[in-house]
C-alpha positions in Angstrom: -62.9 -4.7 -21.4 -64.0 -2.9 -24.5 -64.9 -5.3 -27.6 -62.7 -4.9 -30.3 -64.4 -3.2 -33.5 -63.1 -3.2 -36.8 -62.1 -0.3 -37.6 -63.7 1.4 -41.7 -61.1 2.1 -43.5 -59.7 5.6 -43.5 -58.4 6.1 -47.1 -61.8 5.8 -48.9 -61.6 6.7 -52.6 -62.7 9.6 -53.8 -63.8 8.8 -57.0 -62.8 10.8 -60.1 -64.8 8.9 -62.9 -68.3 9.6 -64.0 -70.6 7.1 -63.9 -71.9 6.0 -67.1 -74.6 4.0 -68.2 -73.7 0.4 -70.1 -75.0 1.8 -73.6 -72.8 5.0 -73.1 -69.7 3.1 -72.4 -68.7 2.8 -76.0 -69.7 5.9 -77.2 -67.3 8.8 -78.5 -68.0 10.9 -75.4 -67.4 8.0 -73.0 -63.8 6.8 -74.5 -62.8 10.6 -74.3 -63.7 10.9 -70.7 -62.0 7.6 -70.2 -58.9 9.0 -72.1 -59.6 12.1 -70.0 -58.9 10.5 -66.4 -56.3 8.5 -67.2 -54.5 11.4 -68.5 -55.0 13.1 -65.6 -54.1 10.1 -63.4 -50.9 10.3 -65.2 -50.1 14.0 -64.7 -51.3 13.6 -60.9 -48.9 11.0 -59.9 -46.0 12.7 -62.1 -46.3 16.3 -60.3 -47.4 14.3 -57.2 -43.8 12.2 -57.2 -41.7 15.2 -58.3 -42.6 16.9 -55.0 -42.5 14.4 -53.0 -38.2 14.3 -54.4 -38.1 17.7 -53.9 -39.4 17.6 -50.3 -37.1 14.6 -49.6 -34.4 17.0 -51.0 -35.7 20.1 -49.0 -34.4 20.3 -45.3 -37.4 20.8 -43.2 -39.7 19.6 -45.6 -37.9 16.4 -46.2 -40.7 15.6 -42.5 -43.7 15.6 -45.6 -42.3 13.6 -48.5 -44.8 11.0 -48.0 -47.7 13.6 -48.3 -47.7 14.0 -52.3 -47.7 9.8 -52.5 -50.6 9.7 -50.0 -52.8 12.6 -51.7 -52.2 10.2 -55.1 -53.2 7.1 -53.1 -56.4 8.7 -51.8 -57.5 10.4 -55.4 -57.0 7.3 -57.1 -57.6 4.7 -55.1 -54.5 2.4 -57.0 -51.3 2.3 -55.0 -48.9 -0.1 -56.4 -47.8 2.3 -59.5 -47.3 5.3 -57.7 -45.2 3.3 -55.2 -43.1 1.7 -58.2 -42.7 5.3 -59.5 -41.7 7.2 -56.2 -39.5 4.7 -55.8 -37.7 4.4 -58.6 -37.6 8.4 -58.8 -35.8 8.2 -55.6 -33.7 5.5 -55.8 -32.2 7.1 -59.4 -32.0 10.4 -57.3 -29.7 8.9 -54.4 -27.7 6.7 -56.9 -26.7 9.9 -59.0 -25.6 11.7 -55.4 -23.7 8.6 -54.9 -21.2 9.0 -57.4 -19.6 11.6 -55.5 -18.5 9.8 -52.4 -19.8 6.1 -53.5 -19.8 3.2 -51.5 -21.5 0.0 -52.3 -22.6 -1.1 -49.0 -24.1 2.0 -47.3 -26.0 3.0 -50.6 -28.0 -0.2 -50.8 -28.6 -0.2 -47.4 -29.6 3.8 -47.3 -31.7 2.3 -50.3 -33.5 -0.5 -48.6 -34.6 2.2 -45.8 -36.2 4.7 -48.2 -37.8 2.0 -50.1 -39.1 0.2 -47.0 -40.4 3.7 -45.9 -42.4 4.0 -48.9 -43.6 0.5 -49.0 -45.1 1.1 -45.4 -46.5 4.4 -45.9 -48.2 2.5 -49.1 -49.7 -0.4 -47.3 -50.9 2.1 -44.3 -52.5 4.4 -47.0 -53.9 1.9 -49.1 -54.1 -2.0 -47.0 -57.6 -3.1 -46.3 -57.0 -6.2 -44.6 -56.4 -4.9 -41.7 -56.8 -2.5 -38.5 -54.9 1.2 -39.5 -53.7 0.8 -35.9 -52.1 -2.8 -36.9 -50.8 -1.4 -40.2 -49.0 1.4 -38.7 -47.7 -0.9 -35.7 -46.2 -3.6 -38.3 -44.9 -1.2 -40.7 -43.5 1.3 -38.4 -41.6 -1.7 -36.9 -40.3 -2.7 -39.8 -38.8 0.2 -41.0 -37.3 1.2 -37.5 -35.3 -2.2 -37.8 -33.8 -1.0 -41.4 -32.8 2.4 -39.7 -31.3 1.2 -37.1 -29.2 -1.3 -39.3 -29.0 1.9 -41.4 -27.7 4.0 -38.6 -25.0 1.2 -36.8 -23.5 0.1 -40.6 -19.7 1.1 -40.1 -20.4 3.2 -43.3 -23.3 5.1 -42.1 -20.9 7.5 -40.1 -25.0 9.1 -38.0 -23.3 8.5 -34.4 -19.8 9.9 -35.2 -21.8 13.2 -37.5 -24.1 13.2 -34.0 -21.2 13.2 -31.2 -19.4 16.0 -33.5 -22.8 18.0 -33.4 -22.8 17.6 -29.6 -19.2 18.2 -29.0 -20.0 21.7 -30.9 -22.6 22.5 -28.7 -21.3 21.4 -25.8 -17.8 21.6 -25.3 -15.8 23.5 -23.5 -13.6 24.7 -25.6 -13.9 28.7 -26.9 -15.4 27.4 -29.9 -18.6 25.8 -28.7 -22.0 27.2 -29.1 -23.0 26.6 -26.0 -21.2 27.2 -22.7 -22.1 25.1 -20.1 -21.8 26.7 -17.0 -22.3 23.6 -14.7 -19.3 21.5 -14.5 -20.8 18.7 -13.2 -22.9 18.4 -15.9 -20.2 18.8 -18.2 -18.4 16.2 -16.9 -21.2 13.6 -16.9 -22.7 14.5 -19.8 -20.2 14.1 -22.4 -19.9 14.1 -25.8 -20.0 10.3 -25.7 -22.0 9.7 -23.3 -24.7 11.4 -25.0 -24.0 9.6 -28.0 -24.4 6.3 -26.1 -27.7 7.7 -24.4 -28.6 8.7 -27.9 -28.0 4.9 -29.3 -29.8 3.2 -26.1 -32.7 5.5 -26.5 -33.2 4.5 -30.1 -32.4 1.1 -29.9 -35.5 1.0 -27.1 -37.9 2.6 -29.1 -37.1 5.6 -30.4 -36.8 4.6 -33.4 -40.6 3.3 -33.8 -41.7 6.2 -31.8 -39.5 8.3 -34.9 -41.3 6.3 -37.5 -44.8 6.1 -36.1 -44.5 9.9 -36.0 -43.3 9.8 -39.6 -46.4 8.2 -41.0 -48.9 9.6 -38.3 -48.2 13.2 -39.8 -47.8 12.4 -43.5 -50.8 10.1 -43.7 -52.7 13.0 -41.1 -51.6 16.6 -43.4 -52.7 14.1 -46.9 -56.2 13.1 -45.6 -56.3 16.9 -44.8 -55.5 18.2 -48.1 -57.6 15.9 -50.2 -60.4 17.5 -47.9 -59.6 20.6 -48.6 -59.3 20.1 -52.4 -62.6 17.9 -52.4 -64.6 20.1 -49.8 -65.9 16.9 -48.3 -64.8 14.9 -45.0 -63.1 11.4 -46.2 -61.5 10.4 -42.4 -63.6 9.8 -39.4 -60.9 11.6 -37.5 -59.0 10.8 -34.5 -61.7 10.8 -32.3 -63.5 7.4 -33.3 -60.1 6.2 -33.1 -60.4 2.9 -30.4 -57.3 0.8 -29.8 -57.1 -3.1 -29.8 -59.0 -4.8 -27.2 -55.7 -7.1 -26.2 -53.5 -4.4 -25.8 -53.5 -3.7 -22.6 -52.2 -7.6 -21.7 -49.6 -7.0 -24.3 -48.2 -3.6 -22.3 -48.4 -5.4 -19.3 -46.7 -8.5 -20.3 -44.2 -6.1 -21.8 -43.7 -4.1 -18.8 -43.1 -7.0 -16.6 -40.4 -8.7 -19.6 -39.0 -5.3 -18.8 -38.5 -5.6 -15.3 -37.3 -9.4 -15.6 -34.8 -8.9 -18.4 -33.1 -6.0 -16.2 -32.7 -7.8 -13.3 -31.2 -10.8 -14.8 -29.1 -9.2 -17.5 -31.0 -10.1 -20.5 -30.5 -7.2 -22.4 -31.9 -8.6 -26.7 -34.8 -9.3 -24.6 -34.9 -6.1 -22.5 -35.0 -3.8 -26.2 -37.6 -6.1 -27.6 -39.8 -5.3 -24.6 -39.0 -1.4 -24.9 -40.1 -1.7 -28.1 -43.3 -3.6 -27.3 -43.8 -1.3 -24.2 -43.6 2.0 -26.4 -45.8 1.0 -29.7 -48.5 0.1 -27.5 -47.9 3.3 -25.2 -48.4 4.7 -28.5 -51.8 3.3 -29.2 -53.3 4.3 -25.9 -51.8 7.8 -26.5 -53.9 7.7 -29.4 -56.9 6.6 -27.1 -56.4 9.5 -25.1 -56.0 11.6 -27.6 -59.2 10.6 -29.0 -61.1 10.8 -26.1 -60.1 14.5 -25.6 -61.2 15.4 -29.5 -64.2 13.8 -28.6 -64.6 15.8 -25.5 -63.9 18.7 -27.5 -66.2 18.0 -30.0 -69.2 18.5 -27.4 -68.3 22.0 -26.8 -68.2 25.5 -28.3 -65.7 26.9 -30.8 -64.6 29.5 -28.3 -63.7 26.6 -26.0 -61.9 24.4 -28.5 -59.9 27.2 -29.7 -58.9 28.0 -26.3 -58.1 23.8 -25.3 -56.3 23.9 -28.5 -53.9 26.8 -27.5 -53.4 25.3 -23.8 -52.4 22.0 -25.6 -50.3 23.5 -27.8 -48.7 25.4 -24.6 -48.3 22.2 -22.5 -46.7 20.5 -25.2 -43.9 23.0 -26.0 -43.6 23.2 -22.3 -41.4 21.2 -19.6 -44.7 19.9 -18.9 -45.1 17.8 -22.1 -43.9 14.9 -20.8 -46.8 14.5 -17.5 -49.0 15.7 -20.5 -48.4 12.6 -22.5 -47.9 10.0 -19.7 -51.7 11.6 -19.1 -53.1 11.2 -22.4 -51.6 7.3 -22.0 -53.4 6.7 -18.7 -56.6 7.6 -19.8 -56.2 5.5 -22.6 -56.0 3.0 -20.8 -58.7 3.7 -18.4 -60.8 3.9 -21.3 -60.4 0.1 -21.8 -62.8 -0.6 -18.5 -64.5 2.8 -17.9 -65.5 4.3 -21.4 -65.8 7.9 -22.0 -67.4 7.9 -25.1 -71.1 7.5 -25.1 -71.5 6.1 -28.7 -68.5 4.0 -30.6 -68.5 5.1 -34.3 -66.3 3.3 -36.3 
């Protein structure tokens, strides 16, 4: 078994302050650098937060909200206002669509879900107290509980908007979008029984794996633009990425609650084991992951370029899914036999 390493913090600072001697600090020039910055902190997180509503406004885009907060985070290496901010610039911004069609219970719970996504996304950008896999773990967990209450609030109306979508798509009558052609499958797979599948996939995990993904990309595109903007490297990158030493005993003690629960009828039990079961499936498809950057890394462009298109490929393919379940096993093969040669934090 691998020996757990603590993991340096991903989200160093990059600093925007000169440095300035202790004789210079209250001189002219110092107090109007000093007046300098902070006037640029302020204008940072004010454009930073107004995209970030926009993007939250912005169909597709709505996916990188979180990127504007975590570019702030990383630049300025102070958190806790630019979460009071965003949040308060989003909560106004749902309130004043409220008013329209207003109810009292779905609004505060649609606004515990938002705020509880920025709060995570926060503490994953800026928590030092802990392992980035554990951060993104706890708060990913947290927040998928809040959806799901979200979701299954009589007010919410996600399942009924979802089987209307599906009986669009796949009914039978002249009007639907899609004509199924196979009656069998029409008959088995109807508009409600998708929407159940639907609500037992997401009640067994899909709702972290939804969330994990969230953060993942949003913290992944804001390390990449402060990068970019700063021309200099502030993440290791996935490949030093190791997971937890314990986690394997954790899968397998959820994979055999799994197997327990379903065969005597257990079924509170049986979702918290999915859900245990998939977040640390997650972490060894990070492993795996890693281990094929790193394998990458050894090699020519030529050959990267062309691994990147074939992953690419798979993963748009009906293949994806023996792709992933791949990446996971040799995750977890990595716990016993490595594959990298040097661990770098």
């Amino acid at each position: 078994m691998l020996q757990e390493e603590e993991e340096v913090s991903s989200q160093e600072t990059v600093s925007i302050q000169e440095t300035v001697s202790p004789l210079e600090k209250n001189s002219p020039c110092a107090a109007a650098q000093e007046r300098t910055n902070k006037y640029y902190l302020l204008v940072t997180l004010l454009v930073c937060t107004a995209i970030s509503i926009i993007f939250l406004k912005t169909g597709l885009l709505s996916l990188f909200f979180l990127v504007p907060l975590g570019y702030v985070i990383i630049i300025t290496g102070s958190y806790m206002p630019i979460f009071i901010t965003a949040a308060a610039a989003n909560i106004i911004l749902l309130i004043i669509q409220s008013f329209s069609k207003f109810d009292m219970g779905s609004t505060l719970i649609e606004m515990l879900y938002l705020t509880t996504i920025l709060l995570g996304f926060t503490w994953i950008m800026g928590g030092k107290f802990m392992r980035t896999a554990y951060r993104f773990v706890i708060a990913s967990s947290i927040c998928a509980v809040v959806f799901l209450i979200f979701i299954n609030s009589p007010t919410s109306g996600f399942f009924e908007m979802f089987s209307k979508t599906i009986e669009e798509l796949f009914g039978n009558g002249a009007d639907s979008e899609v004509h199924v052609k196979n009656l069998l499958f029409a008959q088995v797979f109807t508009p409600e029984r998708l929407t159940e599948l639907a609500r037992m996939f997401l009640l067994r995990g899909g709702a972290l794996i939804s969330m994990l993904f969230l953060f993942f990309v949003n913290r992944q595109v804001a390390v990449s633009v402060v990068s970019m903007v700063k021309r200099q490297k502030i993440d290791h990158g996935l490949n030093a990425f190791y997971a937890p030493a314990n986690t394997i005993w954790v899968l397998s003690g959820a994979l055999a609650t799994i197997v327990l629960s379903g065969i005597f009828k257990m079924e509170i039990l049986e979702i918290l084991a999915w859900n245990v079961f998939v977040a640390c499936a997650v972490i060894f498809l990070a492993q795996g992951a890693a281990i094929l950057m790193y394998w990458m890394s050894l090699r020519t462009n030529a050959f990267r370029l062309i691994i990147n298109v074939l992953v690419i490929v798979v993963l748009f393919s009906p293949l994806n899914s023996f792709a992933i379940a791949a990446l996971v096993l040799l995750g977890i093969i990595d716990n016993w036999r490595p594959f990298r040669v040097v661990k770098s934090a």
